[in-house]
N, C-alpha and C positions, 0 to 999 in steps of 0.2 A: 748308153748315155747315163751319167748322173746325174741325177736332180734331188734340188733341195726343196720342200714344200716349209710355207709357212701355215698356219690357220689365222685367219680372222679372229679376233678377241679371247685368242688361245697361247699362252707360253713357250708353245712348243714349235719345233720343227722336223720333218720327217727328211731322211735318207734315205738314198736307195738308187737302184739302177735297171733301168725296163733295155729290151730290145724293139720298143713298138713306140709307137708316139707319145708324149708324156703325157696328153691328157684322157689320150684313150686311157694309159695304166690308172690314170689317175678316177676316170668313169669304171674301172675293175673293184675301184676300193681299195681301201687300205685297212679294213674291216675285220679282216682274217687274222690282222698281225697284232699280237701284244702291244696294247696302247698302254700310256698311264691313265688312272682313271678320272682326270678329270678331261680326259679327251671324250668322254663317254658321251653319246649321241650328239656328237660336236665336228665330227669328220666327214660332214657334207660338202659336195660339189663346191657347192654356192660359198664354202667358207674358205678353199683353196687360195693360196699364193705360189709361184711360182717363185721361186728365189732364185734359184741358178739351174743353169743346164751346160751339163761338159761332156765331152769326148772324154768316157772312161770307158774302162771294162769293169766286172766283178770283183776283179782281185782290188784295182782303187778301191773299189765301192768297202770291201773289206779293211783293207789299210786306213781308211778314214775311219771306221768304226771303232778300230783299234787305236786313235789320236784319241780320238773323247772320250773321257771316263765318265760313269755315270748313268749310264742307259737306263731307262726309265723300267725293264724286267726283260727276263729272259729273251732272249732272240727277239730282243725289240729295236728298230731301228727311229724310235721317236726319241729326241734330244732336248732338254731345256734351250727354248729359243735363247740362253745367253753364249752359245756353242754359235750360232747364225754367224757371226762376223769372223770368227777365226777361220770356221770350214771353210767359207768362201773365197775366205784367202788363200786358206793353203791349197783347194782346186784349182783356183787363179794361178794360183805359180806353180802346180803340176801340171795341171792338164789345159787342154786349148777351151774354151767356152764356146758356148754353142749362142747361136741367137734364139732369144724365147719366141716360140710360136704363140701367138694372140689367145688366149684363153675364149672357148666358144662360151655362147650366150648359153645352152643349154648340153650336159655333158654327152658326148657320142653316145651312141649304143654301143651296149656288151652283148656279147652272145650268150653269154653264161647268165643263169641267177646268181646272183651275189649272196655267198651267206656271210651272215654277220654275225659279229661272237655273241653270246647268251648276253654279256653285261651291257648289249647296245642293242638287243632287241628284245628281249623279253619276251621272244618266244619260245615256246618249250610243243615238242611235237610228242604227242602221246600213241601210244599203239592201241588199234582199236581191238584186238583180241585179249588184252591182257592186261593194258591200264598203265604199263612202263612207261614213264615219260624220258622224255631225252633231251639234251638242249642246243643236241647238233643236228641236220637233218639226214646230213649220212649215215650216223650212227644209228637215229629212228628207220632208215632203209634197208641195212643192213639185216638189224632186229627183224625186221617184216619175214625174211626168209626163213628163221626158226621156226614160225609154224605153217611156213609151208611140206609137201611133203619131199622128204626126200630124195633127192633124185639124183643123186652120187652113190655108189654102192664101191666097193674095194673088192677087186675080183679076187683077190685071195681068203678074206673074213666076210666076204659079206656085211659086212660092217656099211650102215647108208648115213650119208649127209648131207647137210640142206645147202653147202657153199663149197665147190671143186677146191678151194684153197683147204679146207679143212681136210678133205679128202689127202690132199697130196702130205700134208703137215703128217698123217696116220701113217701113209705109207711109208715116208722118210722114217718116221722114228721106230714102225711097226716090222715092217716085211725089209 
């Protein structure tokens, strides 16, 4: 499905296309994706619109993004709300529309933690062996394993390390 999002007292509008319910994707976040910065801790639940929902696939969802020039940065799919009335047409006369499902009073559960990019939350994760801060918490997880011990070794050099992906990367370019 595509849907169009609007925000509450925000400019803008978001595109895109889930295979799950649209307000479950929409209780996933939209947090991960290159916003412009004045969407900056302004992409809550509670600020959502529903604009449209269509019978597309991905490649629409694509060809639409390709219609609008101007995308607010890289692999960003948030649009100057002055883009709202054209899209909706031109999905109207591509695709079939969907009927909008009632927006819940409070957003589903996610299974997942939602992370959010550093310029919407301000949190920064520090390692506690070493003081390296990081502003994604992946990348703070990942770090973790450096000083643990090694526990990959390379049966040809003896060669040990702390992440079987590193391991394999030696072998490929080594042996």
């Amino acid at each position: 499905m595509l849907y169009i999002f609007g925000f509450e007292g925000a400019p803008f509008i978001k595109i895109g296309f889930t295979r799950v319910d649209v307000w479950m994707r929409a209780a996933n976040g939209f947090w991960g994706c290159n916003h412009p910065s004045a969407l900056c801790r302004q992409l809550g639940f509670e600020r959502l619109r529903l604009l449209g929902l269509f019978n597309g696939t991905i490649a629409d969802e694509q060809m639409v993004h390709q219609m609008i020039p101007g995308p607010a940065g890289p692999k960003c799919e948030f649009y100057d709300a002055v883009w709202e009335k054209p899209v909706l047409l031109i999905l109207a006369f591509l695709l079939t529309e969907l009927p909008q499902p009632p927006k819940p009073p409070v957003p589903p559960q996610v299974e997942r933690a939602i992370e959010y990019l550093p310029c919407c939350s301000n949190q920064v994760w520090v390692c506690d062996d070493c003081g390296e801060v990081f502003r994604r918490r992946h990348h703070w997880l990942q770090h973790q394993t450096t000083h643990e011990e090694a526990a990959f070794m390379c049966p040809e050099c003896n060669k040990r390390f702390t992440r079987k992906g590193n391991l394999q990367r030696h072998q490929r370019s080594q042996h």
